[in-house]
Rosetta silent file (secondary structure, phi, psi, omega in degrees, C-alpha in Angstrom):
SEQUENCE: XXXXXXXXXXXXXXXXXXXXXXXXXXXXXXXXXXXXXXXXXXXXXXXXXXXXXXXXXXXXXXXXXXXXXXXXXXX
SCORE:     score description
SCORE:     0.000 S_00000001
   1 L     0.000  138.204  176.621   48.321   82.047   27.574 S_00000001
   2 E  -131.345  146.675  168.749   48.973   84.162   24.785 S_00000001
   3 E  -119.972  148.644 -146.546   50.306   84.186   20.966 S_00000001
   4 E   -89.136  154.867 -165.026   52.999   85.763   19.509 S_00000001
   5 L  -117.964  -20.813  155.961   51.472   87.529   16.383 S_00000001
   6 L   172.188  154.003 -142.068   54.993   88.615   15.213 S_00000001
   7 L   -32.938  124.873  166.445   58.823   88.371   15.525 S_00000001
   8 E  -153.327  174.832 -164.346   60.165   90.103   18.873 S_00000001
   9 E  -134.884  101.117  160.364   63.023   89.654   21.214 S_00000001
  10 E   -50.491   94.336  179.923   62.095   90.238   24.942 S_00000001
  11 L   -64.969   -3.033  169.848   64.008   92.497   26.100 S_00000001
  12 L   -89.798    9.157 -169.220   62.761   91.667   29.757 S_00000001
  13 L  -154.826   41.332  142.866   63.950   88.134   29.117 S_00000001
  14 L    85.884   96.289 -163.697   67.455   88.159   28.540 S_00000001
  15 L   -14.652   48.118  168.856   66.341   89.418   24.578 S_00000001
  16 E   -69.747  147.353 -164.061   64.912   85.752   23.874 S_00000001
  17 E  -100.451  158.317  170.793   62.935   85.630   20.345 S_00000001
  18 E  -131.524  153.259 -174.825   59.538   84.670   19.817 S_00000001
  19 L  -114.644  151.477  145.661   58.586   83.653   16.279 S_00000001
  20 L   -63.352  147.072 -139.806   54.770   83.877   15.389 S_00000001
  21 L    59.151  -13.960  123.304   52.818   81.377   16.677 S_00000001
  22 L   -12.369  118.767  150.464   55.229   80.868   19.778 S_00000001
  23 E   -43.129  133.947  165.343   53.577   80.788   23.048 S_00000001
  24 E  -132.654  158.264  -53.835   54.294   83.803   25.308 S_00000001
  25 L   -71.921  137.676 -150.486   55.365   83.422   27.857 S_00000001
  26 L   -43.990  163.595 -178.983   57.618   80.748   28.054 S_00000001
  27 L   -69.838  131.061 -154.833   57.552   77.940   30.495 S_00000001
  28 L   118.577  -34.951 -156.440   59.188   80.079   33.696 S_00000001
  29 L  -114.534  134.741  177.818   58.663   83.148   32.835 S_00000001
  30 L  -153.125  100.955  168.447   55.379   85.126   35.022 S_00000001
  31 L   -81.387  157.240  168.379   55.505   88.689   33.105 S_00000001
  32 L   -64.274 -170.160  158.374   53.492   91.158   34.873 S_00000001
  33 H   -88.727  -20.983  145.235   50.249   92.453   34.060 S_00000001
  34 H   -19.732  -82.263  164.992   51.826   95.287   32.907 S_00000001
  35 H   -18.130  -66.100 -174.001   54.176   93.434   30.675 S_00000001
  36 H   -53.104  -31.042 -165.023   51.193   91.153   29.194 S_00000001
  37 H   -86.071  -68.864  177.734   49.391   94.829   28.409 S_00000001
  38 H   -31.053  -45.203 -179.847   52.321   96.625   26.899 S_00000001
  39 H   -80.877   -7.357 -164.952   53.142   93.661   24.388 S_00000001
  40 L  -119.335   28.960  175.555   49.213   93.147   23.610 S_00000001
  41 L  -150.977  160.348 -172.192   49.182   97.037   22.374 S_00000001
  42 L   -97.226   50.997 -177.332   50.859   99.188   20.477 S_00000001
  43 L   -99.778   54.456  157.226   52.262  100.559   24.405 S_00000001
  44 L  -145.114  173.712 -164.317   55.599   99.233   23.430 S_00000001
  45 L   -67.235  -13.143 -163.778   58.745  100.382   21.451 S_00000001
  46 L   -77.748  -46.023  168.974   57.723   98.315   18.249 S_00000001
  47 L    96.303   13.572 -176.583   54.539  100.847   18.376 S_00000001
  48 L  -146.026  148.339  144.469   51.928   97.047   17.266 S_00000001
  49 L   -27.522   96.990  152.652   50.477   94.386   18.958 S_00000001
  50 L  -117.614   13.239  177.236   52.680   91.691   19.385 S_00000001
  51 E  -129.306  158.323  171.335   50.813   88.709   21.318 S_00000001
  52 E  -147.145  148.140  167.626   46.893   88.133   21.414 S_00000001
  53 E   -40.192  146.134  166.850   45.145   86.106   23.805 S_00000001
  54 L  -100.619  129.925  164.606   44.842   82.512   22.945 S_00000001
  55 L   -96.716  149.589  174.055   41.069   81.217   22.487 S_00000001
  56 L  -102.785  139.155 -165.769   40.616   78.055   23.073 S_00000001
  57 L   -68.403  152.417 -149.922   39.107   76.265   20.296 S_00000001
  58 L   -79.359  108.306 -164.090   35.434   76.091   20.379 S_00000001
  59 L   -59.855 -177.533 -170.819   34.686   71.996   21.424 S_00000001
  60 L  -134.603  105.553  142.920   32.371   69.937   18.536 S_00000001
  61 L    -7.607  128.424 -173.844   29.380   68.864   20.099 S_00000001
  62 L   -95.236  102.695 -173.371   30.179   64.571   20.515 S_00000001
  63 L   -73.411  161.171 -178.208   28.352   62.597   18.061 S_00000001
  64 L   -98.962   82.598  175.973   26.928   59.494   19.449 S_00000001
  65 L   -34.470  127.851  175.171   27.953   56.535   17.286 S_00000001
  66 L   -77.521  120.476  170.551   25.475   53.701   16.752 S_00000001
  67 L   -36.876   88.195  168.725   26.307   50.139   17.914 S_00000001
  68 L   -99.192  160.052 -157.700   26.902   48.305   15.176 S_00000001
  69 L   -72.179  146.004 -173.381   25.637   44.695   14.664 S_00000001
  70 L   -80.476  114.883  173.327   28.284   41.844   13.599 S_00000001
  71 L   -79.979   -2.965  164.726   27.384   41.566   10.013 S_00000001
  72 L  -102.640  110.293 -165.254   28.737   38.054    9.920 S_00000001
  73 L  -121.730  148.120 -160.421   26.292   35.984   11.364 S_00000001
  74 L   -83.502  123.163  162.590   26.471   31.826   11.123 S_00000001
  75 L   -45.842    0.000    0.000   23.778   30.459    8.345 S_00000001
């Protein structure tokens, strides 16, 4: 999965826009690897980058929560 890093119109995809932050490529669409290299270099007519890999955010370590005790307890 990759993200668009700024505004372009596929012209391999009947000239559909991507906005930054838009997923490329849409659900349907299996660009080559070609394709994927040309837009994720400045190999294309724009002459920039216009998708980057998506990382997937880095998980946060799972704290363990402590049981806590019913603080209302009968006198």
């Amino acid at each position: 999965m990759y993200i668009t890093k700024v505004y372009f119109e596929d012209a391999q995809d009947e000239h559909r826009p991507y906005k930054p932050g838009d997923v490329y490529p849409r659900s349907g669409l299996n660009p080559s690897k070609q394709r994927i290299k040309e837009l994720s270099s400045d190999e294309n007519i724009r002459g920039i980058p216009l998708i980057a890999e998506a990382k997937e955010p880095e998980k946060e370590p799972v704290k363990k929560q402590r049981k806590r005790r019913n603080a209302d307890t009968s006198l």
